[in-house]
TIKESE-620235 format. One record per residue: x, y, z of N, C-alpha, C, O, CB in turn; residue in three letters. Coordinates in steps of 0.1 Angstrom, whole numbers, plus 5000, padded with zeros to 4 digits. Glycine has a CB too. Example, Ala and Ser with C-alpha at 12.3 -4.5 7.8 and 13.67 -1.06 7.14 Angstrom:
BEGIN
513249435078512349555078513249675078514249675085511349555090ALA512849785071513749895071512950005079513450115080514149945057SER
This chain:
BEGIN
882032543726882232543741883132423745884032443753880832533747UNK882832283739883732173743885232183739886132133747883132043735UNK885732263727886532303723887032363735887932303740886332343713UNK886732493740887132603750887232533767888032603774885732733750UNK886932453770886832343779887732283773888432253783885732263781UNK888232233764889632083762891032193762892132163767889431973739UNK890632323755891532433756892332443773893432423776890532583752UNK891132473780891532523792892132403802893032433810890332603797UNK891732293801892032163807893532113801894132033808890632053804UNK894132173788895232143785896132253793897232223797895432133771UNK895632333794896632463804896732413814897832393820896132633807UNK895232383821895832323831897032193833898032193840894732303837UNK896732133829897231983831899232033824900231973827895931823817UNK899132163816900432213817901532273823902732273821900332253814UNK900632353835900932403845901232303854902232313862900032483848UNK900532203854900832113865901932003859901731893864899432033873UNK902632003852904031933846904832063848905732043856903931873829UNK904832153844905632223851905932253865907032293868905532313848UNK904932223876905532213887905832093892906032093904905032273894UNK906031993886905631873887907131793900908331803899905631813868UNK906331703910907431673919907731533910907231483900907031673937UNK908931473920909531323915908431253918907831263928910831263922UNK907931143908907131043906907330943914908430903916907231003896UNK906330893920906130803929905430663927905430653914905530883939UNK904830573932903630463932904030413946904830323948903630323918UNK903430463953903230373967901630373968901230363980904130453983UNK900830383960899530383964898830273959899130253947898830503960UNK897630163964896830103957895530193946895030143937896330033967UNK895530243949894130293945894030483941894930553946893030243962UNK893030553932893230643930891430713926890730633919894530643921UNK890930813928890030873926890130983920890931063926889330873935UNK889531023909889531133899887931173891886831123890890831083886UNK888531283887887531363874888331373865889531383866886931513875UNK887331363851887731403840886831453831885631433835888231313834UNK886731533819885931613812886831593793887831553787886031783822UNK885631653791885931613777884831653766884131753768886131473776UNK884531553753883931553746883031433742883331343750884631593739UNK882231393736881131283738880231273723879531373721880031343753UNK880031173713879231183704878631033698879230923699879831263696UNK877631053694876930873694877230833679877030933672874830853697UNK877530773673877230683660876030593664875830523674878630573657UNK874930643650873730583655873130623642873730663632873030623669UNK871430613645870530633629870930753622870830783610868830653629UNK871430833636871030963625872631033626872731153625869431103630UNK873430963629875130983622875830923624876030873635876031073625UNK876730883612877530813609878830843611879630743611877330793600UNK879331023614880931063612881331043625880631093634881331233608UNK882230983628882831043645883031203647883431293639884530973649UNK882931203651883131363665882531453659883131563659884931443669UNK881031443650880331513650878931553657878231473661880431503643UNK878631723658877531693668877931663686877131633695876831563661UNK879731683685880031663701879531723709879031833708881131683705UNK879431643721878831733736879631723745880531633744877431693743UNK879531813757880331803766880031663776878931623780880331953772UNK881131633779881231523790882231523800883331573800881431403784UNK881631443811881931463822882131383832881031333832881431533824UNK882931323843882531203852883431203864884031303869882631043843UNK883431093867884331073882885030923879884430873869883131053899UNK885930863882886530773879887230693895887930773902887430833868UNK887030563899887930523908889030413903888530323896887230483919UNK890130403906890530283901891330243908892130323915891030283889UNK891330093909892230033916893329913904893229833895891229963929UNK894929983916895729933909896329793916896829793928896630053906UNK896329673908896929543914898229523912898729453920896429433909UNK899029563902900529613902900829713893900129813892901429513900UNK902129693883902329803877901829803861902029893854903729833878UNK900929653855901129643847898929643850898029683842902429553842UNK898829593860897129553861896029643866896229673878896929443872UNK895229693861894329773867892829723864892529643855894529913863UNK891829813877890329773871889829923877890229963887889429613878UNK889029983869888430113873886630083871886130033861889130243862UNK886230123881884630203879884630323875885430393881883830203890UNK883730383867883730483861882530563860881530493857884030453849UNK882130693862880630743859880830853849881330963850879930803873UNK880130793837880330933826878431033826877330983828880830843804UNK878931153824877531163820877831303809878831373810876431193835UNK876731323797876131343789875331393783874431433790876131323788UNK875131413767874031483762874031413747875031423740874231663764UNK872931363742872931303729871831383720870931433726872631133729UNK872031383707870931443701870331393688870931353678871231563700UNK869331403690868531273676867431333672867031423679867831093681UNK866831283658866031333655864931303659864931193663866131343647UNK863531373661862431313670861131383666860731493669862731333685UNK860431253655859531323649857831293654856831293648859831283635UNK858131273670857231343677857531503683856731563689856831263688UNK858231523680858231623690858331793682858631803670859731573702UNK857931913689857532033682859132053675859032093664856832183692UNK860132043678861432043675862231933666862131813668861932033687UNK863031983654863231863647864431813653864731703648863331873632UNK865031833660866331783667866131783683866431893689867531883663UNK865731683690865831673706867031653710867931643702865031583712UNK867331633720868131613729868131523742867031553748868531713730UNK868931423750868531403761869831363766870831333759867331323762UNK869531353781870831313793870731173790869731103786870531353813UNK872431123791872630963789873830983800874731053797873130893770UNK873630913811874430843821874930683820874230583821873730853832UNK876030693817877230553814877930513831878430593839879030643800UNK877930363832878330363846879230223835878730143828876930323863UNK880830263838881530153832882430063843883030123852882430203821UNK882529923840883329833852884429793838883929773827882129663862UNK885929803840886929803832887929743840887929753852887229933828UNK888929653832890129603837891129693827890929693815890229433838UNK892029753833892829783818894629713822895029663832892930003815UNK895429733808896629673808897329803806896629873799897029543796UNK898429853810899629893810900529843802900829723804900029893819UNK901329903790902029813783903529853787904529793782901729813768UNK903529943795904729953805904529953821903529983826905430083803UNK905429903827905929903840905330033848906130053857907529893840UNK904530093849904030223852904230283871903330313879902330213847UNK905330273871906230273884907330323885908130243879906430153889UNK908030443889909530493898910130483904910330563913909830563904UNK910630363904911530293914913030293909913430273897911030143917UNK914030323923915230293923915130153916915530143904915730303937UNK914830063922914929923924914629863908915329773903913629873937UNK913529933900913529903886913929953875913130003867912629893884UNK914629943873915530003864914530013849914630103842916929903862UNK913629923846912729983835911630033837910930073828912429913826UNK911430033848909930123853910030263844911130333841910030163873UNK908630303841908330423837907330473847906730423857907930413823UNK907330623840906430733852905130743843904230803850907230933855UNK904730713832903930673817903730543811904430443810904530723807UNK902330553806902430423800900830433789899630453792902530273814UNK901330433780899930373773899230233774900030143774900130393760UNK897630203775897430123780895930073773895230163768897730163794UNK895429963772894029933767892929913779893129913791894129793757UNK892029913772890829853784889429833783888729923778890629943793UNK888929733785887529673783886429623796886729593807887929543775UNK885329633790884729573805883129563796882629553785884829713824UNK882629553810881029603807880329693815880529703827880129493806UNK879429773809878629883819876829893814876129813807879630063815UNK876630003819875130033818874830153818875430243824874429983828UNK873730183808873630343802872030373807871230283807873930353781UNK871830483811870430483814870230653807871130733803870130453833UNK869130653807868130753800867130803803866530743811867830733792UNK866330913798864730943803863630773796862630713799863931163792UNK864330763788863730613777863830473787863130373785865130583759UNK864830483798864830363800864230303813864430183816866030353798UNK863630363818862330303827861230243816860730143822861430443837UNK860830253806859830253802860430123787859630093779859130423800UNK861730093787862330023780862729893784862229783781863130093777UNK863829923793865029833800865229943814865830043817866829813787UNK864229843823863829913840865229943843865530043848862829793855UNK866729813840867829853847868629883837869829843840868229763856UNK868429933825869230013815870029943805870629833806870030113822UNK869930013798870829953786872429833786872729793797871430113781UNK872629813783874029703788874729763772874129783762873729463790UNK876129783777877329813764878529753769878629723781877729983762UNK879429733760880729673761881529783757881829803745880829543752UNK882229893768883129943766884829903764885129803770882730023773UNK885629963758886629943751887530093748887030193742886229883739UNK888530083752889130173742891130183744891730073745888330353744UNK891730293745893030323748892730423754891630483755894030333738UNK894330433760894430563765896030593770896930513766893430573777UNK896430703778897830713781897730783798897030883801898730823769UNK898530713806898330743822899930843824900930823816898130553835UNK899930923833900931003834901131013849900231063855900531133826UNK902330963857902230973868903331103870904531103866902430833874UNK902631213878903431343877902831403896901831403903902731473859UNK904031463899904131453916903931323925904131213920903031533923UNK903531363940904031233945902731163948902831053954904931233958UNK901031213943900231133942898731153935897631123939900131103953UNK899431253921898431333910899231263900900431253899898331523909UNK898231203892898131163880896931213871895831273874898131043881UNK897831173855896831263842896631113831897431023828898131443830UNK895431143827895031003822893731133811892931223814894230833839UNK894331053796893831113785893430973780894130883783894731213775UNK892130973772891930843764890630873757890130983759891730703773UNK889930753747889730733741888630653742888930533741890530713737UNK886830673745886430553752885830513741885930573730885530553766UNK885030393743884130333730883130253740883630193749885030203718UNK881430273739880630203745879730123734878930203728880030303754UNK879729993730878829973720877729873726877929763730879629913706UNK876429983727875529933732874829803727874929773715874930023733UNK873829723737873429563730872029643724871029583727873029393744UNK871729753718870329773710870929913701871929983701868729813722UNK869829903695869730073686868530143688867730173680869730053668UNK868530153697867230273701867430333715866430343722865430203703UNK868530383721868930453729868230553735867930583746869830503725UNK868030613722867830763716866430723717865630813713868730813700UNK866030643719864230633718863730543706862830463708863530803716UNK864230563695863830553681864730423678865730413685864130683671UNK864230313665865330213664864330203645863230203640865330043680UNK865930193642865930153627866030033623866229953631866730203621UNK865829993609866229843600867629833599868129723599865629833584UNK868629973598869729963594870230063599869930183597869829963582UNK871330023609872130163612873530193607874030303605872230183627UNK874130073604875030073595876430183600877430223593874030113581UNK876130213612877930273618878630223621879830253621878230343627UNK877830043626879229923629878929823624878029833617879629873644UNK879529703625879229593621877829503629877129413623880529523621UNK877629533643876929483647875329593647874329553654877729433658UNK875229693641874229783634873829833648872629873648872929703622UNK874429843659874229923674874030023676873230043667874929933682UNK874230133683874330233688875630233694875830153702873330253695UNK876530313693877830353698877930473702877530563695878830343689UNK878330503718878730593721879830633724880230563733878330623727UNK881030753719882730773719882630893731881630963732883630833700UNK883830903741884430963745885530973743886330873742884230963753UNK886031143741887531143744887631253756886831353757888431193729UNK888531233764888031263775889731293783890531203780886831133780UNK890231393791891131413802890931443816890131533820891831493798UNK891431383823891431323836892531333843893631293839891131193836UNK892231413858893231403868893031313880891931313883893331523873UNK893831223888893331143896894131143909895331133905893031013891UNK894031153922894431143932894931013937893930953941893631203938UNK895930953939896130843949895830833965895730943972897530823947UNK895630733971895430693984895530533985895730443977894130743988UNK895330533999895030344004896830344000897430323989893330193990UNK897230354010899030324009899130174006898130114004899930354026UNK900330124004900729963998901329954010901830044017901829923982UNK901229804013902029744022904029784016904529804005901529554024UNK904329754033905629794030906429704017905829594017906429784043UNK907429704007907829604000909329574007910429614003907729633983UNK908929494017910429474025910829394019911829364026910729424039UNK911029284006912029253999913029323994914229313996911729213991UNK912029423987913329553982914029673990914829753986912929643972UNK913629664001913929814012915629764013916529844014912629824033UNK915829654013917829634019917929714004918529814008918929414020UNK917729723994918629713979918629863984919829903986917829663961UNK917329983988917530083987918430154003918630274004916230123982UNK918930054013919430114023920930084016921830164018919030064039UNK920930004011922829963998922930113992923930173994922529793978UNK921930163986922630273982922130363983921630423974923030283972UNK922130393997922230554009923130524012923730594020921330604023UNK
């Protein structure tokens, strides 16, 4: 099913480069969805992207120029572990991720006359901290789990205020019992945590216009 969902979300996001208008950045700020795939490194697996689930969220981000950003993020989820209370040898439960992120641009991620190396793309890193909650975590950690997310990704500025942002997340939580259960050894990272990965594609809307940049407005009335 996650497969058939990443399928259909690439058609889309195809269709919309093909109609795609001239690239713009006059906006601070941008609000989006994205969807994807989702899996934990923890007691009871070790492989990445096995056992994936579908994922899903909303994203706001605000941009401070072409190279600075910070986004809030809401992912949400489905993890599955083994649970030897329960009539089932494999449970499952909802995990909601709330992430605070600054990320870098390692290009100029702007269309301007005026910049001659500006790009409409850019691949880019990003880190922060967030909070994961669960059916476990009233009865654990009342205000939820704390993780240090991380990862890459690649932003795509296409028409004059839709953008496509694909990446790579990494949440490595401060415990190993997420999932309810906590081991001697979990042995998927160095810090023996619980890790949760998204890979995940995202469309996002711009708004909140930029002040005018009347330094550069003479360069572009020079060549009209």
């Amino acid at each position: 099913m996650i497969y058939r969902i990443i399928r259909c979300s690439l058609a889309v996001l195809f269709s919309l480069f093909v109609f795609q208008l001239p690239a713009q950045s006059d906006y601070l700020a941008e609000i989006g969805i994205n969807a994807g795939g989702s899996y934990m490194l923890d007691n009871h697996n070790g492989v990445p992207f096995k056992n994936s689930k579908l994922d899903f969220g909303v994203i706001y981000r605000h941009n401070f120029n072409e190279r600075l950003s910070a986004h809030a993020e809401w992912n949400n989820t489905r993890i599955s572990f083994f649970n030897q209370f329960s009539a089932l040898p494999i449970d499952t439960i909802g995990l909601n991720m709330i992430d605070f992120c600054g990320e870098f641009n390692f290009f100029d991620l702007i269309k301007k006359e005026y910049k001659p190396m500006s790009k409409s793309f850019s691949p880019y890193i990003f880190a922060g901290l967030g909070m994961a909650f669960t059916q476990n975590t009233v009865s654990v950690f009342p205000f939820g789990y704390g993780y240090i997310p991380f990862g890459i990704g690649i932003k795509y500025k296409m028409g004059n205020r839709f953008n496509v942002n694909a990446k790579w997340a990494h949440r490595l939580i401060f415990n190993d019992k997420i999932e309810g259960t906590e081991s001697v050894l979990n042995g998927t990272n160095f810090l023996n945590n619980d890790l949760n990965s998204t890979f995940t594609i995202g469309v996002s809307y711009d708004f909140w216009k930029k002040p005018c940049d009347c330094n550069n407005s003479h360069l572009l009335k020079k060549k009209k």
